[in-house]
ROKOL-461276 format. One record per residue (C-alpha): residue in three letters; x, y, z. Coordinates in steps of 0.02 Angstrom, whole numbers, m for minus. Layout:
N
+------+--------+--------+--------+
: rest :      x :      y :      z :
+------+--------+--------+--------+
:  ala :      X :      Y :      Z :
...
+------+--------+--------+--------+
//
This chain:
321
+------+--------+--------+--------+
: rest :      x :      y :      z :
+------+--------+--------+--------+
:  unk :   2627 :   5098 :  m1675 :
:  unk :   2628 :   5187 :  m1494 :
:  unk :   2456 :   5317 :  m1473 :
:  unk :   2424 :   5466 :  m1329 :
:  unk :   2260 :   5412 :  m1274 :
:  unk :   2181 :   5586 :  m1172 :
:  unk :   2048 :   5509 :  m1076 :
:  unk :   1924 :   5653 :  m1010 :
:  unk :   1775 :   5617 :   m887 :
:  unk :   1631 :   5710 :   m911 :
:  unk :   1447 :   5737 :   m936 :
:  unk :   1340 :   5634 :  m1072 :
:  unk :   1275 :   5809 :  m1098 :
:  unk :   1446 :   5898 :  m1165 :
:  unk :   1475 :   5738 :  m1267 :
:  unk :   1453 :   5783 :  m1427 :
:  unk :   1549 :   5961 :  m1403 :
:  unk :   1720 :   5883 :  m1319 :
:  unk :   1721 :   5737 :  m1472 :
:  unk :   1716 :   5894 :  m1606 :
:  unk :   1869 :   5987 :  m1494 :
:  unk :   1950 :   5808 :  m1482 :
:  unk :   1930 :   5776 :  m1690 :
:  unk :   1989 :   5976 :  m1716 :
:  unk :   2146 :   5959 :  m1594 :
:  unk :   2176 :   5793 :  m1721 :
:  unk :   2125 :   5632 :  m1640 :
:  unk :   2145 :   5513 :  m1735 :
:  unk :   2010 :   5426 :  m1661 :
:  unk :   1876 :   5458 :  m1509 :
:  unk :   1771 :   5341 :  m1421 :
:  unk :   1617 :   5378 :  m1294 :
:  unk :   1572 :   5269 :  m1149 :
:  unk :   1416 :   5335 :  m1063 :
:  unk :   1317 :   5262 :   m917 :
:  unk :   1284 :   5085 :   m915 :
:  unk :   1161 :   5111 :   m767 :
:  unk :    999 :   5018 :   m771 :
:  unk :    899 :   5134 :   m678 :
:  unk :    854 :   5258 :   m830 :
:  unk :    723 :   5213 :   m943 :
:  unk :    766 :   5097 :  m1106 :
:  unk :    704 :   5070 :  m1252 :
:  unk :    649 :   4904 :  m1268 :
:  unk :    530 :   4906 :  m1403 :
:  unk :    646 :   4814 :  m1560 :
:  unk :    710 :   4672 :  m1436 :
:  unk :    842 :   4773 :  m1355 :
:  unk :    902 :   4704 :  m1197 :
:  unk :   1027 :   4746 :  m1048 :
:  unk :   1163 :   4649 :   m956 :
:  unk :   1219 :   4692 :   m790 :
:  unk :   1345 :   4749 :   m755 :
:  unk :   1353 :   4854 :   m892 :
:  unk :   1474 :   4978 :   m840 :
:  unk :   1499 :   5083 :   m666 :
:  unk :   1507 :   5279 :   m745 :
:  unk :   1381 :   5346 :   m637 :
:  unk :   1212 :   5419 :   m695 :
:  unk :   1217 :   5577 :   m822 :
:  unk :   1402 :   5530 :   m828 :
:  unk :   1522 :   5495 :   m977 :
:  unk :   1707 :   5433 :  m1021 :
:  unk :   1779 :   5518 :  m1197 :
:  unk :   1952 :   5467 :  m1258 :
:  unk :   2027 :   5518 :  m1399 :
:  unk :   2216 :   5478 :  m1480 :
:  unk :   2357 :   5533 :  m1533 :
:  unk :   2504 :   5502 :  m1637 :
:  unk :   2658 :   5470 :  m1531 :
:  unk :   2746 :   5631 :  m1554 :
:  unk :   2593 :   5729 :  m1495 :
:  unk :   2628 :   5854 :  m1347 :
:  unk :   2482 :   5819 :  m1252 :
:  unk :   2527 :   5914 :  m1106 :
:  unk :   2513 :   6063 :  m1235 :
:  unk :   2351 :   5984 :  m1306 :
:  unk :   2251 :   5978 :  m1152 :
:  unk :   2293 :   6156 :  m1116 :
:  unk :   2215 :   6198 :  m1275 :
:  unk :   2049 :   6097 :  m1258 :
:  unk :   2031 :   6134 :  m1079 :
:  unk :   1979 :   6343 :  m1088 :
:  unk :   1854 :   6273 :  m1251 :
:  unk :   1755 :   6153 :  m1113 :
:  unk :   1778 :   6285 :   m974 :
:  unk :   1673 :   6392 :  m1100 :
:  unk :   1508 :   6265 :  m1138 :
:  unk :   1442 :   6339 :   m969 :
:  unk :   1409 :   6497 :  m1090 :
:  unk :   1306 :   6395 :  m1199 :
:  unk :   1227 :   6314 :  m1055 :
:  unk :   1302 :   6149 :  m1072 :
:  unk :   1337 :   6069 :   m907 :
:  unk :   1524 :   5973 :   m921 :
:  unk :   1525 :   5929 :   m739 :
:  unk :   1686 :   5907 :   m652 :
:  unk :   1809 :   5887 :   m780 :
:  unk :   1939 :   5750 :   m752 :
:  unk :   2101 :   5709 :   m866 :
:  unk :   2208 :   5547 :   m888 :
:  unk :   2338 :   5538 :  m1013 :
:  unk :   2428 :   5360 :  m1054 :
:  unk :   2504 :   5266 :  m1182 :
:  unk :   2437 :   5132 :  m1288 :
:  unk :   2467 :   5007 :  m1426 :
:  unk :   2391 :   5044 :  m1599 :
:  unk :   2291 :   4856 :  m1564 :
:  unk :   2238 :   4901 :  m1406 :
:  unk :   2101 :   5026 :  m1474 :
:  unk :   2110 :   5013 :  m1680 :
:  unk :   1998 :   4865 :  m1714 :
:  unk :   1951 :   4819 :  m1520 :
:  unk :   1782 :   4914 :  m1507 :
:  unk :   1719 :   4815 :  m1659 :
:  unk :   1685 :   4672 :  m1554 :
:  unk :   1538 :   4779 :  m1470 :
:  unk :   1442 :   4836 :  m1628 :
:  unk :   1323 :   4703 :  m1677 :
:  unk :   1176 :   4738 :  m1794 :
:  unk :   1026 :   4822 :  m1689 :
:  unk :    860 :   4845 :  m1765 :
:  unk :    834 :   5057 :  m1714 :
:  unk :    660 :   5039 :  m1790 :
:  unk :    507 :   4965 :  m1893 :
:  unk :    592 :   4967 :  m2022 :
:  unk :    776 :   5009 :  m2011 :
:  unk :    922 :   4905 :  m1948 :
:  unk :   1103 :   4949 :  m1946 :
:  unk :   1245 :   4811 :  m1977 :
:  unk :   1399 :   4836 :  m1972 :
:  unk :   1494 :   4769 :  m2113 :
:  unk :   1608 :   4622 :  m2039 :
:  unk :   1470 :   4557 :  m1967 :
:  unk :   1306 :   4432 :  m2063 :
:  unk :   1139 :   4463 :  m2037 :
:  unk :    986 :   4397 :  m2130 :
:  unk :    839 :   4522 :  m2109 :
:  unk :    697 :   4456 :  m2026 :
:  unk :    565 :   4517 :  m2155 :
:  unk :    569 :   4587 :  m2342 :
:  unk :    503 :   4746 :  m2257 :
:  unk :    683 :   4760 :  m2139 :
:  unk :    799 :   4886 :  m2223 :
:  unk :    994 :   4855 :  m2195 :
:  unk :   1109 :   5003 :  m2169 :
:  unk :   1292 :   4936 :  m2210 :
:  unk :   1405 :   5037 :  m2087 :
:  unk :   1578 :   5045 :  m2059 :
:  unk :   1595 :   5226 :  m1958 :
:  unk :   1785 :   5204 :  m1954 :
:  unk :   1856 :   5271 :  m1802 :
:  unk :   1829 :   5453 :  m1818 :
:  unk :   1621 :   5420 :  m1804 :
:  unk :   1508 :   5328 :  m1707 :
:  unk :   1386 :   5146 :  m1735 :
:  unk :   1254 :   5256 :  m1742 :
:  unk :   1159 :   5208 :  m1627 :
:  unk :   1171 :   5348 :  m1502 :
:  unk :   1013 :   5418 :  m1449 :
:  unk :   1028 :   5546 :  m1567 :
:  unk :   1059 :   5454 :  m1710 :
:  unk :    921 :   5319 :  m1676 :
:  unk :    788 :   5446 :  m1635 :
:  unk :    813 :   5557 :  m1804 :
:  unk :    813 :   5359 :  m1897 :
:  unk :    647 :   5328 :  m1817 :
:  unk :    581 :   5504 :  m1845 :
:  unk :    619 :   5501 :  m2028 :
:  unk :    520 :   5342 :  m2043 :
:  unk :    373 :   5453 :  m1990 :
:  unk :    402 :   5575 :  m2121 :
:  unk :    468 :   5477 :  m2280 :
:  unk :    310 :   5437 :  m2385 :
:  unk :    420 :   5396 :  m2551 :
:  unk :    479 :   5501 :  m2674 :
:  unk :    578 :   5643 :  m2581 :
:  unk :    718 :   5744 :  m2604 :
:  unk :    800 :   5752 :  m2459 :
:  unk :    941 :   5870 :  m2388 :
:  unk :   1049 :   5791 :  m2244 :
:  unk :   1147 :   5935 :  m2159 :
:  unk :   1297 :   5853 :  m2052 :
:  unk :   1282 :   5716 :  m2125 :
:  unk :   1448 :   5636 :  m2019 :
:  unk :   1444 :   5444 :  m2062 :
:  unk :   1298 :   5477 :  m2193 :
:  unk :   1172 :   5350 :  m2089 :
:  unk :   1019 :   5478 :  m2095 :
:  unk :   1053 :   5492 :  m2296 :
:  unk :   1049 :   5303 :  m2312 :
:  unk :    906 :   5289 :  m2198 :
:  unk :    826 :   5395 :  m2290 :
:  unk :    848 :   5306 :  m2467 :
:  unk :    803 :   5133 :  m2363 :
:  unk :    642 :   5196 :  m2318 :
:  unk :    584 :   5266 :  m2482 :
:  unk :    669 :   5436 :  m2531 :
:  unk :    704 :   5488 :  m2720 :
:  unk :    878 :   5559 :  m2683 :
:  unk :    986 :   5650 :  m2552 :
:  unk :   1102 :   5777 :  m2542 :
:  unk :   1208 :   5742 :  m2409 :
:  unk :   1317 :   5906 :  m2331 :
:  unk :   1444 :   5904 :  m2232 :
:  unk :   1608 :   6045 :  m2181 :
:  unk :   1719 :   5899 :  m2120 :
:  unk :   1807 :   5836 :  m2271 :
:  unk :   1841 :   5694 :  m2149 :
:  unk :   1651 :   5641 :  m2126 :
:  unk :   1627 :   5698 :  m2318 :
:  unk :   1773 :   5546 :  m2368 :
:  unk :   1689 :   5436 :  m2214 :
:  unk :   1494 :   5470 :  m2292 :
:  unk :   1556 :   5428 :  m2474 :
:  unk :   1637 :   5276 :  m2413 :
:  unk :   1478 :   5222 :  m2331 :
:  unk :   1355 :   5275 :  m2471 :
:  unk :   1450 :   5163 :  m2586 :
:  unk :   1467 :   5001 :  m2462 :
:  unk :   1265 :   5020 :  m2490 :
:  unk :   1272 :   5054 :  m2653 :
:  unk :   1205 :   5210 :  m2686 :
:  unk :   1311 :   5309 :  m2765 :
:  unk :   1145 :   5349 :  m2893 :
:  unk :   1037 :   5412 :  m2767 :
:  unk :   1135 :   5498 :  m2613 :
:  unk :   1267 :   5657 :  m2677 :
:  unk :   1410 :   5683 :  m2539 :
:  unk :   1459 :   5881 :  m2538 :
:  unk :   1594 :   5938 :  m2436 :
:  unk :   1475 :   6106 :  m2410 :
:  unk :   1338 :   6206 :  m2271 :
:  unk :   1169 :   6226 :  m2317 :
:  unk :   1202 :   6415 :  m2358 :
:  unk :   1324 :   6378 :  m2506 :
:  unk :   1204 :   6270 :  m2606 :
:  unk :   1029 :   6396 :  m2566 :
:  unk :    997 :   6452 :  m2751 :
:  unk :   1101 :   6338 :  m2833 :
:  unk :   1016 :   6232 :  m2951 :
:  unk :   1164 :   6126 :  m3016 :
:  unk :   1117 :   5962 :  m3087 :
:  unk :   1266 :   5882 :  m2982 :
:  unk :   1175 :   5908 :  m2837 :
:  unk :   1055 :   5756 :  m2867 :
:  unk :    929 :   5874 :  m2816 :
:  unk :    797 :   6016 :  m2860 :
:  unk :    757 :   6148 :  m2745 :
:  unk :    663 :   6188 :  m2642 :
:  unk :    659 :   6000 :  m2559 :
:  unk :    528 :   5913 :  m2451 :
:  unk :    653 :   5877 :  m2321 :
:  unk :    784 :   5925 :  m2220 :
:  unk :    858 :   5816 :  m2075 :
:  unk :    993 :   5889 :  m1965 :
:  unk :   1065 :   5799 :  m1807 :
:  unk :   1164 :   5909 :  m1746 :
:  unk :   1175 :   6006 :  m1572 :
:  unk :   1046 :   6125 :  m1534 :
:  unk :   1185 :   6287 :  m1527 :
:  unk :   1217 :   6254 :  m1721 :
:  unk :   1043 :   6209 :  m1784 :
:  unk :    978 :   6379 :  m1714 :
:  unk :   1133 :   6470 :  m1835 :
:  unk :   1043 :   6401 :  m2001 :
:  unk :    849 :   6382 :  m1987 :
:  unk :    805 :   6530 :  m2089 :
:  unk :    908 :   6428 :  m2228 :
:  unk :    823 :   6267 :  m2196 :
:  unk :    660 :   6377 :  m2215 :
:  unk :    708 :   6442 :  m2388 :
:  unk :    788 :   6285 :  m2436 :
:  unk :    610 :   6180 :  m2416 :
:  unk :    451 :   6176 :  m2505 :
:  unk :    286 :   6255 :  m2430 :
:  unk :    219 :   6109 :  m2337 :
:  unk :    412 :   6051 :  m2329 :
:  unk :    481 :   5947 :  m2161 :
:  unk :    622 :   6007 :  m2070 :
:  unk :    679 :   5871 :  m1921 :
:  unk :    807 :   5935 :  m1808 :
:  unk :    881 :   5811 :  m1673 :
:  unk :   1031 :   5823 :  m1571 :
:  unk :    934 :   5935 :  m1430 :
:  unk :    968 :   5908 :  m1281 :
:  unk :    812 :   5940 :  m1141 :
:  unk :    881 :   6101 :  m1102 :
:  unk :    875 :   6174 :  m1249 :
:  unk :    682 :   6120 :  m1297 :
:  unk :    607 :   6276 :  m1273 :
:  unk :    724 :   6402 :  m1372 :
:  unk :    726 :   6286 :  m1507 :
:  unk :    563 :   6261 :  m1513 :
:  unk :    545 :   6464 :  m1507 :
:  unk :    661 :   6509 :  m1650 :
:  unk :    576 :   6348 :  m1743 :
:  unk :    416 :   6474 :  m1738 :
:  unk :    491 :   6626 :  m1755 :
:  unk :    572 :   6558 :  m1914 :
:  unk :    372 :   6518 :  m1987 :
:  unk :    416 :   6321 :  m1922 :
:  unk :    251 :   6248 :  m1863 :
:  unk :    287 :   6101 :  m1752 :
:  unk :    205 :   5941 :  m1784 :
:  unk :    279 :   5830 :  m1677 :
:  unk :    407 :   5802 :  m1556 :
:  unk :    518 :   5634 :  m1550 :
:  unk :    629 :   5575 :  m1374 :
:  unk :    753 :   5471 :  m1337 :
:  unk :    808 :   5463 :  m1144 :
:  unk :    891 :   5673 :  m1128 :
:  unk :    878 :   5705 :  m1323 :
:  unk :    736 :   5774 :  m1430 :
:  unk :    692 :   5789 :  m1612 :
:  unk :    569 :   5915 :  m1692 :
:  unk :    471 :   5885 :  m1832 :
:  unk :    458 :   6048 :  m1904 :
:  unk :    328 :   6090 :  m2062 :
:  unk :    343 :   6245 :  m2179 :
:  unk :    172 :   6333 :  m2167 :
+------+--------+--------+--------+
//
């Protein structure tokens, strides 16, 4: 089978905004190349280490192509996304000089190609993520395993985003929670968060395409008992105390990696939604949107107790006073 493949050069910074317009126009796929550069700090501190050359995107820069089925116009398609990136400037995301290559490719080419990149990579302590064509024997009874297999419509999770909210729950989970994961996408947080101790989750999601993707995952782990997959926003389930939820609320926790423009839309629900002395850890932030996070964080009552970083990207760990 023949694909479009839109190839579209941009910032690592308007990553996560072109992938959403590439999976609404209906990619049926998207992958993400950003800088293999050496000169910006790594994290090193789980054994990672870095070839060169590793690629040559420049700095701050990233490659995002997404594909189509053969009868796609894409002509017509590009003129739809184009205007939606001209607007992240209004949202203060920086998409640099936008550059467009269309071709096309072999179903073979791209289906099953990128798997030979994802190995298992230990993001913490405590957590490592395998994918699930490949063995791995944990190195200690204390190394969790996250089974993944994010399909082509999400990521290995290990972006910096992903990692950082991994390693920030492991500061937060004591045992015991009830835990709400909002955006849950591949549902990697809400098996973290089971790995490293958590009663249940209830893990939300709008996409029914990341709700099929999460459910898919949850039961590769087997944890069907302990993580419930909702095709639903926070808002829909506040005062809802249906036993099909898996959970009672108000909860302890609330994790959200998401970008900073929609975590600002619903942290007055995340404050209702949690427990006085509740966490609320919101990642996905990119630097330049630290400070008015952080300020409708405390506006919202949101006292910050700590704040996680990976490279660009930020997490708050957010406590309900």
């Amino acid at each position: 089978m023949l694909w479009h493949e839109l190839t579209i050069h941009t910032t690592e910074e308007a990553v996560e905004m072109i992938s959403n317009f590439l999976h609404e126009a209906g990619a049926g796929g998207v992958s993400i190349e950003e800088s293999g550069t050496l000169n910006k700090e790594r994290d090193t501190s789980y054994g990672q280490w870095y070839e060169l050359p590793l690629n040559d995107i420049p700095e701050g820069l990233a490659v995002i192509k997404g594909y189509f089925s053969e009868g796609t116009d894409m002509e017509a398609l590009k003129s739809e996304i184009n205007p939606r990136i001209e607007q992240l400037s209004e949202f203060d995301i920086d998409a640099g000089e936008i550059r467009y290559e269309i071709r096309t490719v072999d179903e073979d080419d791209w289906a099953n190609a990128w798997k030979q990149y994802f190995k298992p990579v230990r993001v913490s302590d405590r957590l490592t993520i395998k994918p699930t064509w490949e063995d791995y024997t944990p190195e200690s009874p204390e190394e969790k395993i996250i089974e993944l297999d994010p399909g082509m419509a999400f990521g290995t999770g290990t972006h910096p985003t992903t990692s950082l909210c991994l390693r920030t729950l492991e500061t937060v989970i004591q045992g015991g929670e009830e835990v709400i994961d909002v955006g849950t996408g591949s549902g990697i947080l809400a098996i973290g968060a089971i790995r490293l101790g958590a009663k249940h989750v209830l893990a939300l999601d709008l996409d029914p395409v990341a709700v099929s993707s999460a459910k898919e995952n949850v039961h590769l782990n087997g944890l069907e008992q302990q993580i419930t997959v909702k095709e639903s926003d926070l808002l829909s389930v506040l005062g809802n105390q249906d036993p099909a939820l898996g959970v009672q609320l108000p909860v302890k926790v609330i994790v959200a990696n998401i970008l900073a423009e929609i975590i600002m839309l619903f942290i007055d629900d995340v404050y209702n939604a949690l427990e006085p002395g509740g966490v609320y850890i919101a990642s996905g932030i990119w630097k330049n949107k630290e400070q008015v996070v952080h300020d409708a964080l405390v506006a919202s009552g949101f006292e910050i107790s700590a704040v996680h970083r990976d490279e660009d990207w930020l997490a708050y760990v957010a406590r309900k006073r």
